[in-house]
TORGUDREN-100191 format. One record per residue: y, z, x of N, C-alpha, C in turn; residue in three letters. Coordinates in pm, whole numbers, plus 50000, padded with zeros to 5 digits. Last residue first. Example, Ala and Ser with C-alpha at 12.3 -4.5 7.8 and 13.67 -1.06 7.14 Angstrom:
# residues 2
497755070851285498945071451367500035078751290SER 494315078051319495505078051230496705078051320ALA 
# end
This chain:
# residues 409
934482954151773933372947251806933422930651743UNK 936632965451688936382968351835935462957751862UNK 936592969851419937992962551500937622960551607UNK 934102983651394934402972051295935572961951354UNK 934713009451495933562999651534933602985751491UNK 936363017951298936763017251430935933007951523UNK 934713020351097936063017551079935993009051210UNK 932813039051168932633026851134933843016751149UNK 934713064851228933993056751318933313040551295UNK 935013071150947936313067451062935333058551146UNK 933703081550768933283069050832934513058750880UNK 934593104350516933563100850598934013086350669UNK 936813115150320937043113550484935803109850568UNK 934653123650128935553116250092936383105950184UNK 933523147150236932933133650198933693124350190UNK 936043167050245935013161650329934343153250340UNK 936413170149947937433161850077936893159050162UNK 934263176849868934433164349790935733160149956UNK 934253202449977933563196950009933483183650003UNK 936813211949827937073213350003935743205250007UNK 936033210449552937003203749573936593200149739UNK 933573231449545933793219749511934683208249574UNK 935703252749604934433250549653934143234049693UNK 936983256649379938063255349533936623248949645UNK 935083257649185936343245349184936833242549311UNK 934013283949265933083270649228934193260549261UNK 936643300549155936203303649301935483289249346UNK 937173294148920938083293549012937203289649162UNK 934933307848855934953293848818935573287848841UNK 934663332748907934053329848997934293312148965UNK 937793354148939937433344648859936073334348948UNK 937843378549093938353379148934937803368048859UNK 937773370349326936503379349268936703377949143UNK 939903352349338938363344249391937553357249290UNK 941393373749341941773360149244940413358249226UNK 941793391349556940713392849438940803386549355UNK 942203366649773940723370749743940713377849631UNK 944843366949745943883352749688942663357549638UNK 945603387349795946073385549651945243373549631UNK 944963389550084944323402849981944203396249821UNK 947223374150179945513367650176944313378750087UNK 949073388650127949193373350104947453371650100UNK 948453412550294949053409950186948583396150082UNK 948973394950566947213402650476947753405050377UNK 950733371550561950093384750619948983389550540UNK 951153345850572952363349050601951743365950675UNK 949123319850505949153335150466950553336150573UNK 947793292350318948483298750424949083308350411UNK 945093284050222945793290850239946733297650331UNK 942773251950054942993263650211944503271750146UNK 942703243249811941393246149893941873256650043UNK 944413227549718944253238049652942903245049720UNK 945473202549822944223203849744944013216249701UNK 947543210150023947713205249916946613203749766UNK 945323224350222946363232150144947013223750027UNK 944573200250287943203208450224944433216250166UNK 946463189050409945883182850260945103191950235UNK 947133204350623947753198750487947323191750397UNK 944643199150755945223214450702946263212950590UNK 944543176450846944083175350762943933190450676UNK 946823174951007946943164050893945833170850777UNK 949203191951161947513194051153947073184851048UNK 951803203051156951503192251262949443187151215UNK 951773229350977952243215650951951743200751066UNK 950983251751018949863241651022950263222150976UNK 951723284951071952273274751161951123260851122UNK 951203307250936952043295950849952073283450936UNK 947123309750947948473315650952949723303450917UNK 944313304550668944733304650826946613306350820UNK 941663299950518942963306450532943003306050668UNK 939613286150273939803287250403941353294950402UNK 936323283950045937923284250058938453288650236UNK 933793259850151934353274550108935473271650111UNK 931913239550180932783242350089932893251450038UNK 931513229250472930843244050412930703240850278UNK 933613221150613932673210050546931263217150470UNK 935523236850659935553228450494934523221050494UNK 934513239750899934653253150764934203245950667UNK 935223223351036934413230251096933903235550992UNK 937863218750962936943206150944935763211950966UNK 940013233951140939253237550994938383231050929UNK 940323242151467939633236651394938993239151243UNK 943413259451492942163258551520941193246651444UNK 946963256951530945783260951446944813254351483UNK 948493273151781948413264351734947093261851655UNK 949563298951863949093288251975949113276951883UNK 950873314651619951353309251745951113297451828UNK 948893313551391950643319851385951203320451482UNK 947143300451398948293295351329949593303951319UNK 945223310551508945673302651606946773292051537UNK 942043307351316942883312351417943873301951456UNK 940633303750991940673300851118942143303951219UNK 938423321050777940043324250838939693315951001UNK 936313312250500936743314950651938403312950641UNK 934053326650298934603319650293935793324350437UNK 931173327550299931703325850101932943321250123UNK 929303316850504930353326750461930853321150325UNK 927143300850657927113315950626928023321150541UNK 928443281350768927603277550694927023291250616UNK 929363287651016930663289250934929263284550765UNK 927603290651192928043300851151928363301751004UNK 927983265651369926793265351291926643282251171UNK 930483269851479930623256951388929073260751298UNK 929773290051663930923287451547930583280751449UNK 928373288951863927733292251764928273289951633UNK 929313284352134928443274652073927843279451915UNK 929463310552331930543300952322928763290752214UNK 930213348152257929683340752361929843324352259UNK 930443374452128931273371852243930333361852301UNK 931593377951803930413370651842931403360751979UNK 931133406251644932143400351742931073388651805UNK 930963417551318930093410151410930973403051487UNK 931003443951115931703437651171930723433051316UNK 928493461950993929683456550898930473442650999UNK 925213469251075926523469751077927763457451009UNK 922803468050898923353483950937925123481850957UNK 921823441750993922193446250826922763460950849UNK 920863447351245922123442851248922443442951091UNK 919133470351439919003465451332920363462251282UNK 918643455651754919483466551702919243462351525UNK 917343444351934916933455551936917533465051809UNK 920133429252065918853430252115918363447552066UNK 923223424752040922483429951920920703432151972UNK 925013423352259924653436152204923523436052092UNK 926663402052238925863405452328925123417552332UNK 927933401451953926663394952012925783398952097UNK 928683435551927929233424651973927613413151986UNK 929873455251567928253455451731929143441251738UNK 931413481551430931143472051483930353469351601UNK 932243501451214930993502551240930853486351275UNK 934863507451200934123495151082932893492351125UNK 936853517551325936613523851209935413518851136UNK 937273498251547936713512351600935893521151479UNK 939163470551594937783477051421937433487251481UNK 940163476451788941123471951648940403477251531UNK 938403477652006939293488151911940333487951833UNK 937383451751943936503465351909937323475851906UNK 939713440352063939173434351889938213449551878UNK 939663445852254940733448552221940573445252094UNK 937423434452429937513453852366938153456452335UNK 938163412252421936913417052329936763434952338UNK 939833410252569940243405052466938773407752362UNK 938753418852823939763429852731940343423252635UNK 936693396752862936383419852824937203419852802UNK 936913367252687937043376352801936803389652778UNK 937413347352507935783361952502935903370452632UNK 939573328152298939123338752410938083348952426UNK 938733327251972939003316152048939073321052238UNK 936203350451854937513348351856937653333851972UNK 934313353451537934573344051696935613340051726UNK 933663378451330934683372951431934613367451546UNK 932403385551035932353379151133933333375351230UNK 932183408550802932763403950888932403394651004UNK 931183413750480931053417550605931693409050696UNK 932323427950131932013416850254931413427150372UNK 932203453450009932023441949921931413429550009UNK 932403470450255931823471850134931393456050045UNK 935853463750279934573462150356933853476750248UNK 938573459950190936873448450096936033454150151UNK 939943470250326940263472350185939153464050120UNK 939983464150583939933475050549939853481550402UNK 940273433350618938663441650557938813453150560UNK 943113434250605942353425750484940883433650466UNK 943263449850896944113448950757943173448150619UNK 942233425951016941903441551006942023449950905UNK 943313403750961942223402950970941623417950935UNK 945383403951119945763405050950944253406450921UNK 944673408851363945293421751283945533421751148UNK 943643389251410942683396351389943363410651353UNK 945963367051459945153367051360944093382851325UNK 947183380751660947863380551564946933376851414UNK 945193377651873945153384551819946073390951720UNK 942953346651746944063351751879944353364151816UNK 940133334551668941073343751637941873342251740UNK 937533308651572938833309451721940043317651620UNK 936953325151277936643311151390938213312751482UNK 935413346151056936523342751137936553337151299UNK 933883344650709933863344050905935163337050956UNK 932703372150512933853361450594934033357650739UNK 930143372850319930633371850452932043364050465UNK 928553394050083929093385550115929863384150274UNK 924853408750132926693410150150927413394250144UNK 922933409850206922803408450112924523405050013UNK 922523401650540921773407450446922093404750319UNK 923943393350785924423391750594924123402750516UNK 922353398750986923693407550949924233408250835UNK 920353383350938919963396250922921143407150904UNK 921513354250959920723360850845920783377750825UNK 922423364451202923943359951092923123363650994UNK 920253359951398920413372651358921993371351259UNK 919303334151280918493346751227919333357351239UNK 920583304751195921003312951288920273326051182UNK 919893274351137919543285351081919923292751216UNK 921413238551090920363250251194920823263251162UNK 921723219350950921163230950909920603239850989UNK 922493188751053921433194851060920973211551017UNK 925043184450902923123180950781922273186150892UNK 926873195951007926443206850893924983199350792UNK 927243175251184926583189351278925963198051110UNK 927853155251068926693159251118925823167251158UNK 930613166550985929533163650860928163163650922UNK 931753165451220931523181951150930253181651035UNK 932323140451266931173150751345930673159351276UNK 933553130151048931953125251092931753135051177UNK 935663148251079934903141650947933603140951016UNK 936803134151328936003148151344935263148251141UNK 937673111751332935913111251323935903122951355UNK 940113103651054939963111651183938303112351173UNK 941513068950961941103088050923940353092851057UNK 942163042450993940883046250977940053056950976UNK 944533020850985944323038550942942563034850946UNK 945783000451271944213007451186944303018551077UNK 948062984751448947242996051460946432995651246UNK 949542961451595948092965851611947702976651552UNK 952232966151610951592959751491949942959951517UNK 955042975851652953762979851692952872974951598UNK 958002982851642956962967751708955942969851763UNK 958333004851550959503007451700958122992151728UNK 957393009651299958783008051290959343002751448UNK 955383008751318955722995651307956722998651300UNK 954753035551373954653024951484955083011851468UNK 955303041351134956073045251198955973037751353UNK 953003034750972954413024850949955433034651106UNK 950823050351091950803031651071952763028151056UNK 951773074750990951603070051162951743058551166UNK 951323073250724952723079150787953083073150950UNK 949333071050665949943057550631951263060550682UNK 946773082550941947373084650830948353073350788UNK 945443085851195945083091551062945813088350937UNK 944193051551368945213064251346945593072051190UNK 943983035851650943103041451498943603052151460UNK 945873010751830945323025451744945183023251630UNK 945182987652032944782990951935944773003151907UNK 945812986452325945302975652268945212973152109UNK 949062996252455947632997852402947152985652330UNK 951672990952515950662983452595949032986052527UNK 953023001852330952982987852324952092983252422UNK 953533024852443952533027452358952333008852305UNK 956103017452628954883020752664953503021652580UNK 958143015052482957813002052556956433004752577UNK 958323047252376957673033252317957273026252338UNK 959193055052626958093057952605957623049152474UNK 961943040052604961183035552732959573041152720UNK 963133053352357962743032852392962133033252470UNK 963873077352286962933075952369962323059652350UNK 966763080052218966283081552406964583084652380UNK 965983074251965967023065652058966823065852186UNK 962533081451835964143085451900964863074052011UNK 960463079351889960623073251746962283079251742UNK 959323095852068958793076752053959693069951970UNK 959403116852017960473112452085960483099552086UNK 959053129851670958273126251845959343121251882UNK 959583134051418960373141051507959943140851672UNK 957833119151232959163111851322959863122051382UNK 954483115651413955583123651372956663122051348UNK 951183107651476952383105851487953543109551354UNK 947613107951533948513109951444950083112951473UNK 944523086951603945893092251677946983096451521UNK 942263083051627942123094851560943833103051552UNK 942363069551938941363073651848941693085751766UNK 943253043252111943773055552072943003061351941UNK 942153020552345942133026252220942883038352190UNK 942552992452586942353006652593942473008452458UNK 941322969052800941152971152725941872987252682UNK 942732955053137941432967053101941912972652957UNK 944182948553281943752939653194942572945553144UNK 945292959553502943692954453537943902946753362UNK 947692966053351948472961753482946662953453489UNK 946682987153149947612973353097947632963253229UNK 945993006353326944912996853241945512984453218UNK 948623011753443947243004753565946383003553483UNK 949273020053229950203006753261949363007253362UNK 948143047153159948363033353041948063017253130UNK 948833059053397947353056753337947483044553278UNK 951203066653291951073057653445949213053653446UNK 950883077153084952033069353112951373062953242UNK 949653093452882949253091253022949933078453066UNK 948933111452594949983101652658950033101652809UNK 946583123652390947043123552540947803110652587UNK 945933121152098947853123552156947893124652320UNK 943073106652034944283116051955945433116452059UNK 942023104052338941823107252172942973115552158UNK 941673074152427942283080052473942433090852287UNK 939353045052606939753059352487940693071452491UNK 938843019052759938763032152760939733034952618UNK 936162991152910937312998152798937303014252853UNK 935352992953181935442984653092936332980252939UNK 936513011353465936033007653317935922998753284UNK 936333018353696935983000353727935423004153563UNK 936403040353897935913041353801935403025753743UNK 937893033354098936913039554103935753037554016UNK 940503022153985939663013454104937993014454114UNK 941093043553838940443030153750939583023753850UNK 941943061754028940633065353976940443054653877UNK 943923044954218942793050254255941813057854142UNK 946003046553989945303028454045944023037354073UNK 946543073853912946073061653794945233051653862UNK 947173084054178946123086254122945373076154018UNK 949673066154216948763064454311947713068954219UNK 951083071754009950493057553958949323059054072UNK 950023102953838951083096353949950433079653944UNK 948963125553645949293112453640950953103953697UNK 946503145153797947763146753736948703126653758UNK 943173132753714943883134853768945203139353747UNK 940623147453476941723138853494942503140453619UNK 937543164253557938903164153560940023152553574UNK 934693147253451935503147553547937003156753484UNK 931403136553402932343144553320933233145253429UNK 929033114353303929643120053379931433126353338UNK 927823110853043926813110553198927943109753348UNK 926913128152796928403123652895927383121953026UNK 925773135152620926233125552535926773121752674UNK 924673166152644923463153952690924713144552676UNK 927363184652883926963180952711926083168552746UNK 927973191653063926863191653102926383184552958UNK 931343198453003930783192553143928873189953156UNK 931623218252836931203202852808930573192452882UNK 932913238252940932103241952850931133228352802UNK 934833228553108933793239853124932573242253065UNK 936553211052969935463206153082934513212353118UNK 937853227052740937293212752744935873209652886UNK 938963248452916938543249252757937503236152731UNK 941243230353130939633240453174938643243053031UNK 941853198752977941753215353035940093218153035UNK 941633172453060942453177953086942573193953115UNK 939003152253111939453165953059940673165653128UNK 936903121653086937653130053148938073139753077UNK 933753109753073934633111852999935503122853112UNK 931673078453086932733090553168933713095753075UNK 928623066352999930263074252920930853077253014UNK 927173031053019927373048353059928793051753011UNK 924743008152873926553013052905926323034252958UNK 922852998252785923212996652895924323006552950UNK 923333001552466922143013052579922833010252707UNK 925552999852287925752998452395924493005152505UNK 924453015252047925222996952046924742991452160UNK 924333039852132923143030852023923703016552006UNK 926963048352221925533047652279924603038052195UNK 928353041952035928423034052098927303034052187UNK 927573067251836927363055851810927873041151885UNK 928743089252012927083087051976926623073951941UNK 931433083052082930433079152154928673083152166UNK 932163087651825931963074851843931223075651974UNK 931843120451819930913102651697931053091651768UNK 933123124052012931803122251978931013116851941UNK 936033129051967935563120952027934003111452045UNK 936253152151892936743138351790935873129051793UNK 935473166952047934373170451911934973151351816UNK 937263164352255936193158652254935363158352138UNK 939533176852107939503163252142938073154552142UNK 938593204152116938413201352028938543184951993UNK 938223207252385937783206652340937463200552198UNK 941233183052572939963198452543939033194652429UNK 941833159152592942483167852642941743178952665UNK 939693130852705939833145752590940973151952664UNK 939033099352747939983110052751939733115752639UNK 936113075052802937013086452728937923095052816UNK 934883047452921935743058552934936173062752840UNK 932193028652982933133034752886933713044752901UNK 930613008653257931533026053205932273022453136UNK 928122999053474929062995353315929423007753260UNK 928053011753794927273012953675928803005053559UNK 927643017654073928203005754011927513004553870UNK 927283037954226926133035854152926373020554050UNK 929303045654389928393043554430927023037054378UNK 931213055954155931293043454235930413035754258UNK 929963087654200929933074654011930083058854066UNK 930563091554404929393092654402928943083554292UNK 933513090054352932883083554482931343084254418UNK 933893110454139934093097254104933323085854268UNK 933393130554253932453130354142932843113454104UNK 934913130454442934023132254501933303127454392UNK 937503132654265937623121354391935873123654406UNK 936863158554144937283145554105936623136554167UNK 937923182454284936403178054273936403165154249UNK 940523184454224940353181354346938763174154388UNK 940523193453993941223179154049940983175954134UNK 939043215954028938593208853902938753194153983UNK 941593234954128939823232054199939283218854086UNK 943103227853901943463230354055942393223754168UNK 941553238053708942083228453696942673223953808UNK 940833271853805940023263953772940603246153757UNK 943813277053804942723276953886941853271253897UNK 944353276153502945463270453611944273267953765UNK 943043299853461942753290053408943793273353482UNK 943623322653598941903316053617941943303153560UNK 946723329553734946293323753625945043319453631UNK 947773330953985947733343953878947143339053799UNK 947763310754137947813325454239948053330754124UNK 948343288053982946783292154000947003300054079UNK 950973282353961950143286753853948803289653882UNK 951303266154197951793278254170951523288654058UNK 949843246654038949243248754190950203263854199UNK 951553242153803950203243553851949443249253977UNK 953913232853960953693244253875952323250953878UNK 953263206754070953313219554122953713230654113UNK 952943195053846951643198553935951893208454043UNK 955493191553767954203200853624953433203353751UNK 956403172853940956763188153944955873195553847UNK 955133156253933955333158554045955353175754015UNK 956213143553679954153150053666954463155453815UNK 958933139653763958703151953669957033155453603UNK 958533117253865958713127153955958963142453880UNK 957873104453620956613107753792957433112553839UNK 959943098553541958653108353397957853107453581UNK 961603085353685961863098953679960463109553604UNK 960443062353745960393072553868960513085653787UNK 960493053053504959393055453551959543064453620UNK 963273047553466962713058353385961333062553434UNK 
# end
């Protein structure tokens, strides 16, 4: 079974590599892998004590964080490497203070696996949330090199937990230990002889909670508010920003708009400006100079501002539920505003509970999300409660990372 899951990363990679004569992002990961080897020779060279992380992307790494803020402060001696899988993740992170060295994963052949542990010479490593690295695993398992699963959540419709899939089970048996969200994941690993594992809830909790005590004040969101209520809309795609269109065509006046869409490329940002053409809209990059209480709709084309945003709005739509896959809502709820996002959110643990809590919404279409909001205007004691509640969940989910620190140490 081995040969065959490697001779099928054989073939993903050279998709890839055929995927980068059209694709920037395929491209970039291409060039990325190849840098590797060099960024890891030079890391070698310095024979340093390394904790390793795996992110797939971005939002992996935000998991990821807490704990390696608070292993830093355990561990001074110790250095991070953290690896990526996508371009979304490494691009944008690759320089973050927390990582003292950032790399593209290799595509996972055992040659690559032996040669970048050899390299690398972890000590422990991390693997957040769901990157399954099969030939990775078993050259940690094979050095006797420690490994974690952080924040991990499991399904019984995975294959782990299927007849033809015994041989990727055998495999999650080599970990040392998962920390894993929920009482659904715990028994389901014990179902296939997995007895190491933790609930100890997800440390994006702890990030999001950190990032929202420092309070950093964004002036020109002040000056666009002005006096208006706000809805802000976090990583859009553009199925989202049509219900989106829709919805403030019929409030604007009452609200104002915010939109950070999950892509900022030019024609995914002049394709949102002529969606709103009607709504008297300015883009980030644009506001120098401009008196921004004047305009209604705010495209906010550039990367780091989201999460400190969402602290602005009475109340958010996050992206990327009615196809790609839903966005970060931990980001929002730790606000305590009401939230909405599209039908696709079942796989998302903690989108289902905020929707079970009576705190988020899943919309089908603007329609659907029109009938909440004038609920919210109709009743403001309604409105306080949904408030309330989404923030109490937030607290409530604090101190995964302790958790986790507690088994480890």
């Amino acid at each position: 079974m081995r040969l065959l899951y490697t001779f099928g990363i054989h073939l993903y990679s050279l998709g890839i590599t055929l995927a980068a004569l059209f694709s920037e992002k395929a491209k970039l990961l291409r060039k990325g892998r190849k840098e590797t080897w060099e960024h890891l020779r030079q890391w070698g060279a310095k024979k340093q004590k390394t904790i390793w992380f795996h992110c797939a992307s971005l939002g992996e790494y935000e998991q990821g964080k807490p704990l390696i803020q608070k292993m830093r402060a355990l561990y001074p001696d110790r250095k991070f490497l953290v690896s990526f899988f996508s371009p979304s993740g490494y691009e944008i992170k690759k320089n973050d203070a927390e990582i003292d060295c950032a790399v593209y994963l290799p595509s996972d052949s055992k040659r690559h696996a032996r040669r970048f542990i050899e390299m690398v010479q972890p000590e422990s490593a991390f693997f957040v949330k769901y990157e399954y690295w099969f030939n990775f695993m078993d050259e940690l398992y094979r050095q006797k090199i420690p490994f974690y699963y952080l924040s991990a959540i499991f399904r019984p419709s995975q294959y782990f937990f299927k007849p033809y899939g015994q041989w990727f089970a055998k495999q999650l048996q080599k970990c040392n230990h998962f920390f894993v969200q929920n009482t659904v994941s715990k028994d389901l690993l014990q179902s296939i002889g997995i007895k190491n594992v933790t609930i100890t809830g997800d440390t994006r909790f702890d990030r999001v909670y950190t990032i929202a005590q420092q309070k950093a004040a964004l002036s020109f969101v002040e000056q666009f508010k002005d006096n208006s209520k706000l809805i802000v809309a976090g990583s859009t795609w553009p199925p989202d920003e049509q219900v989106l269109q829709s919805v403030f065509s019929q409030i604007k006046g009452a609200y104002k708009l915010v939109i950070a869409p999950h892509v900022i490329d030019k024609e995914h940002i002049q394709s949102i400006q002529n969606l709103f053409k009607d709504e008297n809209v300015i883009c980030y990059s644009a506001i120098e100079g401009k008196e921004l209480s004047q305009y209604n709709v705010l495209i906010i084309d550039a990367i780091g501002f989201l999460s400190k945003i969402y602290r602005y709005g009475e109340m958010a739509y996050i992206g990327g539920a009615f196809a790609t896959g839903l966005h970060n809502t931990l980001e929002a709820a730790v606000f305590g505003i009401p939230l909405f996002f599209g039908p696709h959110y079942d796989h998302f643990n903690e989108a289902v509970e905020l929707v079970n809590r009576g705190c988020a919404f899943s919309i089908h279409n603007a329609d659907e999300m029109m009938h909440e909001i004038q609920l919210f205007s109709a009743d403001e004691k309604k409105y306080q409660a949904i408030c309330n509640t989404c923030r109490a969940f937030v607290v409530q989910n604090l101190g995964a990372c302790e958790r986790i620190l507690e088994v480890i140490q």
